[in-house]
C-alpha positions in Angstrom: 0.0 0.0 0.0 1.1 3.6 -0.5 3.1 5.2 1.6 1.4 8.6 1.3 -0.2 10.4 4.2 -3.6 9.8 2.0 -2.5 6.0 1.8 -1.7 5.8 5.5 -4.8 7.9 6.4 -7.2 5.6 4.3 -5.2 2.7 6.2 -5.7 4.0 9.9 -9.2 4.7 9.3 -9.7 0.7 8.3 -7.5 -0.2 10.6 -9.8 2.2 13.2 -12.9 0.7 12.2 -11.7 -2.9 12.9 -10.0 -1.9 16.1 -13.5 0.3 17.6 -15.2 -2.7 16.5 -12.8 -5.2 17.8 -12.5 -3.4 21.1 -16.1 -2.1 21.3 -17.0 -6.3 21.2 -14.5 -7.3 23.7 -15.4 -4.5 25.7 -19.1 -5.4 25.8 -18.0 -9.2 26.5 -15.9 -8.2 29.3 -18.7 -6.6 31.0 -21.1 -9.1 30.2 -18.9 -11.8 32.0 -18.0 -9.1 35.0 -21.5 -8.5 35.4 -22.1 -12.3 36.3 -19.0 -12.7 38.4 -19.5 -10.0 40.5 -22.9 -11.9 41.1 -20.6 -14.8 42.0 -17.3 -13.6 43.5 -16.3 -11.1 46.2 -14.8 -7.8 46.1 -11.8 -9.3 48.2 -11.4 -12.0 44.8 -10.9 -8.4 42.5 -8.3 -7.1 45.4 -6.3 -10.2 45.5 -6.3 -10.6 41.3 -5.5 -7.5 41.5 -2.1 -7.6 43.4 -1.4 -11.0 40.8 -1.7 -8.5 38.0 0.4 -5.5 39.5 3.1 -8.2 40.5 3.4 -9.8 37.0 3.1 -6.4 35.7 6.1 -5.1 37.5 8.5 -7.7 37.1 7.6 -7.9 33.6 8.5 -4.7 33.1 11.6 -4.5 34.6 12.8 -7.6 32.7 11.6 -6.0 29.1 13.5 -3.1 27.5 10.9 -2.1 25.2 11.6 -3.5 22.1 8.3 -3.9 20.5 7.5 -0.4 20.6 11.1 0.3 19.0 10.3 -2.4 16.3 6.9 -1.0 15.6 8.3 2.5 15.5 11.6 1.7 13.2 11.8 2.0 9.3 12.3 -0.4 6.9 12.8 -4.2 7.8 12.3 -5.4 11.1 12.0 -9.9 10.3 16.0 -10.0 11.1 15.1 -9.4 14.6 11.7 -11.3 15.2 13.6 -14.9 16.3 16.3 -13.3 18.7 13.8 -11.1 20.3 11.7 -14.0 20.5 14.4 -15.6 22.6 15.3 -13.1 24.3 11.4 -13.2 25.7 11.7 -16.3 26.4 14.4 -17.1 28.5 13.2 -13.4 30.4 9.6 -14.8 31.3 11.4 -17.7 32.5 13.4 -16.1 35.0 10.5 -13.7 35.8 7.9 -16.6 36.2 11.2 -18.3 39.0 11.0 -14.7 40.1 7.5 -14.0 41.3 7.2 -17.9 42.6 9.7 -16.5 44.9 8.4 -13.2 46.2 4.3 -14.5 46.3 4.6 -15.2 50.2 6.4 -11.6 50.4 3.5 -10.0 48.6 0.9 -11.7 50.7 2.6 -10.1 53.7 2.6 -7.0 52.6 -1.5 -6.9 51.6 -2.0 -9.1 54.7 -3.8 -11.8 52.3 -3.7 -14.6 54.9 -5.7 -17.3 52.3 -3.9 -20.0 51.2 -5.5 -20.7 47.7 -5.1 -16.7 47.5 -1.2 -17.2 48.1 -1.1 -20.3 45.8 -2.6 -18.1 42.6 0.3 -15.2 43.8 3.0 -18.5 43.6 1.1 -19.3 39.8 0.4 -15.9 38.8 4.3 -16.7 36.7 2.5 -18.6 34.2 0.6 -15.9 32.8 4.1 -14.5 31.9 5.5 -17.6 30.3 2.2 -18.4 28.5 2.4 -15.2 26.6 6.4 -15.1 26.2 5.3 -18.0 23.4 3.8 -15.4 21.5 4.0 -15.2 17.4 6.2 -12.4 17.4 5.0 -12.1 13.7 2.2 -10.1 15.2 4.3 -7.1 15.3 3.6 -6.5 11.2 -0.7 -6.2 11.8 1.0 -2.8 14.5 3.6 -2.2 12.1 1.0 -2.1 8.8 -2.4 -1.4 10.7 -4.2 -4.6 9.9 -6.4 -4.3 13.1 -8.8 -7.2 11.4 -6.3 -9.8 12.5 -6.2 -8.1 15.7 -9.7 -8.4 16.3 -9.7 -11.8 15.9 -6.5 -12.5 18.1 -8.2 -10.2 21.2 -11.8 -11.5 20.7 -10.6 -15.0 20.8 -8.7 -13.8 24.2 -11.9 -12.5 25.7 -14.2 -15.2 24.9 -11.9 -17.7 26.4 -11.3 -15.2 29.6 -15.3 -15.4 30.2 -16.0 -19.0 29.3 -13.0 -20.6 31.7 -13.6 -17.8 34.7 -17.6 -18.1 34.9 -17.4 -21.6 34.2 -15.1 -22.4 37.2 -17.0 -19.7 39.3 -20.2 -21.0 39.1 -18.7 -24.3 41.1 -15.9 -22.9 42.6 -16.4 -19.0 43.5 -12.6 -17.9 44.5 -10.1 -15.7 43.3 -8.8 -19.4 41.3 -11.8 -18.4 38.5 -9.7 -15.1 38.0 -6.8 -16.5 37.3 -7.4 -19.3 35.1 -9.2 -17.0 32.9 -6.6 -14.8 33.1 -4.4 -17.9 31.8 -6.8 -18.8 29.2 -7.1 -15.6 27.7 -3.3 -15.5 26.9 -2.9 -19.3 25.9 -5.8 -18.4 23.4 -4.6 -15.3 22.4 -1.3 -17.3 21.6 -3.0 -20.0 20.0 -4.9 -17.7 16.7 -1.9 -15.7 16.3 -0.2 -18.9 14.5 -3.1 -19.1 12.6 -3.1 -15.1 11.9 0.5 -14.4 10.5 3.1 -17.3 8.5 6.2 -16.5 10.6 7.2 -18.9 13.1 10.0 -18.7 15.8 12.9 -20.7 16.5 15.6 -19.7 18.8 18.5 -17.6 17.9 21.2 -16.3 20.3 22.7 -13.4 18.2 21.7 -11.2 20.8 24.0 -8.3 19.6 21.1 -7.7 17.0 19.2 -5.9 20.0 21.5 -3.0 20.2 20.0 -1.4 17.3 16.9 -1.2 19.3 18.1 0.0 22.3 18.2 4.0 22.2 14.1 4.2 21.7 13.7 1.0 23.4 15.4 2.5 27.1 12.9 5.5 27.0 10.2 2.4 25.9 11.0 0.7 29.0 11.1 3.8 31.2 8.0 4.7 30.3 6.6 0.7 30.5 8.4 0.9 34.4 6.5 4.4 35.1 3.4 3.1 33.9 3.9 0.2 36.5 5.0 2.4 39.3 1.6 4.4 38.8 0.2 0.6 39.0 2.0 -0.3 42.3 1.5 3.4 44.1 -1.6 2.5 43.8 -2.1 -0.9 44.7 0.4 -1.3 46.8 -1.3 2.4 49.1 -5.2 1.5 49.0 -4.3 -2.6 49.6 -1.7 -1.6 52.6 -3.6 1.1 54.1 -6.9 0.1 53.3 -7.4 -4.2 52.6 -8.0 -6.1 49.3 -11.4 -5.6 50.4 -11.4 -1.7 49.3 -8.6 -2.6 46.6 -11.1 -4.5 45.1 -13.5 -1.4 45.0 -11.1 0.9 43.7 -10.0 -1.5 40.9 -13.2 -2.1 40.0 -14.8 1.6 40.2 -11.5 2.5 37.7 -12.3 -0.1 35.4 -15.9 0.6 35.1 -15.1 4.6 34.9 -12.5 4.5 32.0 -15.0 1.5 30.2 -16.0 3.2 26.8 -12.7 5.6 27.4 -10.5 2.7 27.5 -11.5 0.9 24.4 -10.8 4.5 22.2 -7.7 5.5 23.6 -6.8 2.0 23.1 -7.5 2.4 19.9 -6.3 5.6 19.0 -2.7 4.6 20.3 -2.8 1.3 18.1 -3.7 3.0 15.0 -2.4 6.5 15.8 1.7 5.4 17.3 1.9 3.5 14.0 0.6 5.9 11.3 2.3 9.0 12.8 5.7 6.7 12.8 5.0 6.8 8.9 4.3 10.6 8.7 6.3 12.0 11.2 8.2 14.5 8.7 4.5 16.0 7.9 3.4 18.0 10.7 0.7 19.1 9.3 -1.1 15.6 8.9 0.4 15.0 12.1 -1.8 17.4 13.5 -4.8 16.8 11.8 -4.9 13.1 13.1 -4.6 14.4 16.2 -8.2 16.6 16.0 -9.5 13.5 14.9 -8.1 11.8 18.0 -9.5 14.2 19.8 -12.8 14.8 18.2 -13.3 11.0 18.8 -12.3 11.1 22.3 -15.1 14.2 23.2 -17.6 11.8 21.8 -17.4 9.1 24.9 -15.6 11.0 27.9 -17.7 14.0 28.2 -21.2 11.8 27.9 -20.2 8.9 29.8 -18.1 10.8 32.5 -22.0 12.7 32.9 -23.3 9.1 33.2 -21.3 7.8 35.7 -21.5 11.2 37.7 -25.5 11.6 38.5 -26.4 7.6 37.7 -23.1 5.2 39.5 -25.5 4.4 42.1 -28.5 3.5 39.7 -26.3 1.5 37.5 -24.3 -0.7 40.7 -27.1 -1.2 42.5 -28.8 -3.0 39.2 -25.8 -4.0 37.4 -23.5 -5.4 40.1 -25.7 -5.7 43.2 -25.9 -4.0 46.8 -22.7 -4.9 48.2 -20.9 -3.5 45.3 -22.3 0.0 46.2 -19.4 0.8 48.4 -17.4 2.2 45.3 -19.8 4.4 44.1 -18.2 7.4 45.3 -15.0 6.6 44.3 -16.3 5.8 40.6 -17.6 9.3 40.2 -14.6 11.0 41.0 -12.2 8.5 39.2 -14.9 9.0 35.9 -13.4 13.0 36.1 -10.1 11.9 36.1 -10.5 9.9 33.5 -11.2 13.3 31.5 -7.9 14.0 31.9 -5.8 11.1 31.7 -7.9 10.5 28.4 -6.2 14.0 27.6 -2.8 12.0 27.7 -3.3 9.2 25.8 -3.8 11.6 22.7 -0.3 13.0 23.2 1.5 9.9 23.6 1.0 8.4 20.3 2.4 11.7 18.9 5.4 12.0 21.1 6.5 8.5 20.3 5.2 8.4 16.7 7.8 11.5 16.0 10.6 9.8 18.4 10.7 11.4 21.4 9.7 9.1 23.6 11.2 11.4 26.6 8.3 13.0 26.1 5.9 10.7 27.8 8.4 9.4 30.1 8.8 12.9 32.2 5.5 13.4 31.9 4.5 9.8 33.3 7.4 10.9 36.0 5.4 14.3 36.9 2.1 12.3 37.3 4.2 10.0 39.9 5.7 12.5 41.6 2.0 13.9 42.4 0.1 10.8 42.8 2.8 9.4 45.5 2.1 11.8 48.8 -1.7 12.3 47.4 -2.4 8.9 47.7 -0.8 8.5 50.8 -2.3 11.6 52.6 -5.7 11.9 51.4 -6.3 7.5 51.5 -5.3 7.6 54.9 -7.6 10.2 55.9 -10.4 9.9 53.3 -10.7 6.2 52.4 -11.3 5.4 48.8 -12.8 8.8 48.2 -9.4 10.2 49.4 -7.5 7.9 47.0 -10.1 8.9 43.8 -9.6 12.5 44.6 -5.5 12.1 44.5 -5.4 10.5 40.9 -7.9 13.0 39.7 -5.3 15.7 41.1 -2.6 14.0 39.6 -4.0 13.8 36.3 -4.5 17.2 36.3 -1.6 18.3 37.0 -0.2 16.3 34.8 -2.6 17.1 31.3 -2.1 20.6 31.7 1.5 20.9 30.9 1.3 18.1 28.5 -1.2 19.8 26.2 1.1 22.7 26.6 3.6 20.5 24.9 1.3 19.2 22.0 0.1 22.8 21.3 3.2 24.0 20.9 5.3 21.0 18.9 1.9 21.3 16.6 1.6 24.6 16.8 -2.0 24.4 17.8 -4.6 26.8 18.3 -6.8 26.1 21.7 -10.1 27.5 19.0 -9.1 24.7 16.9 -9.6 22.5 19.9 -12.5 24.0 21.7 -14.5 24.1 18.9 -15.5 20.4 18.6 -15.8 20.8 22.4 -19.3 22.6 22.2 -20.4 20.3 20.0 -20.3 17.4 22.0 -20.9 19.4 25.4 -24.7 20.5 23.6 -25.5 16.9 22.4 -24.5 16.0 26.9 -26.8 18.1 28.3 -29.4 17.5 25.9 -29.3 13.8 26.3 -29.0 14.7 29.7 -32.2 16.7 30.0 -33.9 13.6 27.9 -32.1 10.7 30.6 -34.0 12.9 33.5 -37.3 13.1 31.9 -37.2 9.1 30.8 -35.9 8.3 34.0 -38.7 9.5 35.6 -41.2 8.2 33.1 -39.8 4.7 33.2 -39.3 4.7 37.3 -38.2 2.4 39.3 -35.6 1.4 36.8 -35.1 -2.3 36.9 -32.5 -4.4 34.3 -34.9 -4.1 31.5 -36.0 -0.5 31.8 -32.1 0.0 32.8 -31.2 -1.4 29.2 -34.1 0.5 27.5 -32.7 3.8 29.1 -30.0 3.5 28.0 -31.0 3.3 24.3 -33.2 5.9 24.7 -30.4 8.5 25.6 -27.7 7.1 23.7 -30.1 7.9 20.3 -30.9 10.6 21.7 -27.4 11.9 22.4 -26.6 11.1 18.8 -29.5 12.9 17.4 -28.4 15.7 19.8 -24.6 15.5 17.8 -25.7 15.7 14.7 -27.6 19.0 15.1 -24.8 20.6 17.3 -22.3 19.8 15.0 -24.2 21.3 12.1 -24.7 24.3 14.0 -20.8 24.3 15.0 -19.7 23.2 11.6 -18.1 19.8 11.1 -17.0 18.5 14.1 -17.2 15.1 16.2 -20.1 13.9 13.7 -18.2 14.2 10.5 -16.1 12.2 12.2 -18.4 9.6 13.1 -19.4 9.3 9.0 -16.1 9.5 8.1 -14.6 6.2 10.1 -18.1 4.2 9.4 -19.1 5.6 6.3 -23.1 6.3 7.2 
């Protein structure tokens, strides 16, 4: 395919469609399959899974130097490398997987998790490294080229076999052990398709010297991977000490259901946007106009779902999850504002590392840890899991501002340019708004189908909203909308 920035534009928006679509599936499977294990399982099963995941998370980080994002981010031809990185991931989940086997009865000390098949998952949690480490390495080219379609099937397959393996061993075993193995069959099936998804296969090779062409982006890769961890331990590491997995559990879950629509796009704007600004980075001016893009598409779910989660968290636990869920309902509308602004973030990243300066999310990452640190400390110790929401909304905050400083300037950015599709998007809110209140109280006392048919009703309604607002702005988040999915 060309090379062009209209070729690579014409690819990104494919390769958008199939990864909204992808993730947008996934994302509605994963909540499917939460919604019936929080019926089953305990908030103290999300607290312990959750120290497994910051555990493997750290010391997989430290171990990796970043290398995919270096591959994904070099020109020309990258297959010389794919078999000695592939051993080189090896023999590193290896020691990793000896690694945490070692320090599980350390961790459970430190959260005070005093449950034996709690500490045996902790001991097991390795696998979940190695299982991955086997990996098709091949994958790297559907990144490198934007062919999100074969990504679709490699996550969806993941996520189907994440629900069928934890609900199924929850329904006869309810324990943190139905976490983990879907955990573990969500990689082994994620590994499994992506032999069937791409021709290369690994073998091992030892000429490790190959790596050092990698290595200048790859440190700042890895620096930012081990920031993004430390955020990930400051926090689990303050609410589960000072607080219990019981609260951890809370928080993890109030996050994950804040950032749920929010996660899937940024998830896929960094997919699709890292690689096509690698291949335009000498045009700044397409470089910027992906960005409004980025941005006009990230408007379109933080502003109306943040509003969501703000006046209706309580509403949708209490239906959705069940009563003794409802203790994170505080937390989950503060953490849905900072969301706002970490979304803010994950549109400058893909630019900063697209253009190679990676730095540029690594000090930034650095600033938001620097912040979150004594926050978290002070105000969890003093205001429970409100506290703890308020110090990541802080430290987001401070940490967007100066970043968009950065992007406006390197872009050379107008803050019109950016406000503009703003409006748009803020009219089509409080009109649906206005709507949800007047449906609400027309359909009341919500139950799981009037909840569902509620939700329809606003979300058209929001839409309908987005068109006229955007008319009557010009453009906008709507054009956008017909421009990725052609309507």
């Amino acid at each position: 395919m060309s090379g062009t920035g209209e070729g690579v534009l014409g690819r990104a928006i494919s390769g958008g469609r199939w990864a909204v679509f992808g993730l947008g599936v996934q994302k509605a499977v994963g909540f499917i399959s939460f919604f019936i294990l929080a019926r089953l399982l305990a908030p103290e099963d999300y607290g312990v899974i959750t120290v497994v995941l910051m555990l493997v998370g750290v010391l997989e980080t430290l171990s990796s130097p970043g290398f995919e994002r270096a591959l994904t981010q070099r020109k020309g031809e990258i297959g010389i490398y794919l078999d000695v990185f592939w051993t080189f991931n090896f023999f590193r989940a290896l020691g990793t997987a000896g690694v945490i086997f070692l320090l599980a009865p350390w961790a459970a000390s430190f959260f005070e998790i005093r449950d034996s098949s709690a500490l045996l998952v902790l001991r097991l949690s390795g696998f979940l490294v190695l299982i991955s480490a086997l990996g098709n390495l091949g994958s790297l080219f559907f990144f490198k080229e934007l062919e999100f379609k074969n990504l679709f099937w490699r996550d969806l397959a993941g996520q189907i076999a994440f629900s069928a393996a934890a609900i199924s061993w929850a329904f006869f075993h309810p324990s943190v052990f139905a976490l983990f193995f879907g955990y573990a069959a969500r990689n082994a099936a994620a590994v499994f398709i992506q032999y069937f998804l791409h021709p290369h296969r690994p073998r091992f090779s030892f000429y490790f010297s190959r790596l050092r062409d990698l290595a200048s982006f790859g440190f700042w890769a890895m620096g930012q991977n081990v920031l993004n961890q430390a955020n990930s331990i400051v926090e689990t590491a303050v609410i589960g000490r000072f607080l219990g997995v019981r609260d951890l559990g809370f928080y993890s879950r109030a996050n994950n259901l804040a950032a749920l629509p929010s996660s899937a796009i940024f998830s896929v704007i960094y997919k699709v946007g890292f690689p096509a600004y690698a291949k335009i980075q000498e045009s700044r001016e397409k470089i910027t106009e992906g960005f409004l893009k980025s941005w006009e598409l990230a408007l379109l779910t933080l502003l109306p779902f943040a509003a969501l989660i703000f006046f209706e968290a309580g509403e949708l636990v209490r239906i959705l999850l069940g009563e003794k869920w409802l203790g994170m309902v505080g937390a989950m509308k503060i953490l849905a504002l900072a969301v706002t602004f970490e979304g803010f973030l994950h549109l400058v990243w893909p630019v900063s590392e697209g253009v190679g300066r990676p730095d540029v999310r690594f000090k930034f990452g650095a600033l938001q840890i620097i912040m979150a640190l004594p926050l978290l400390i002070f105000l969890s110790l003093h205001y429970g899991l409100l506290g703890a929401a308020w110090a990541m909304l802080i430290a987001f905050l401070a940490t967007a501002l100066p970043a968009g400083f950065w992007v406006f300037s390197y872009l050379k950015l107008g803050v019109r340019r950016v406000l503009k599709p703003a409006g748009a998007v803020m009219g089509a809110t409080a009109a649906s708004a206005l709507a949800g209140a007047v449906l609400k109280f027309w359909l009341a006392p919500l139950s799981l189908p009037t909840l569902i048919l509620w939700l329809f009703l606003i979300g058209l309604a929001y839409l309908l909203a987005l068109k006229f607002f955007s008319r009557f702005w010009g453009g906008g988040p709507y054009e956008t909308l017909r421009l990725i999915f052609k309507f």
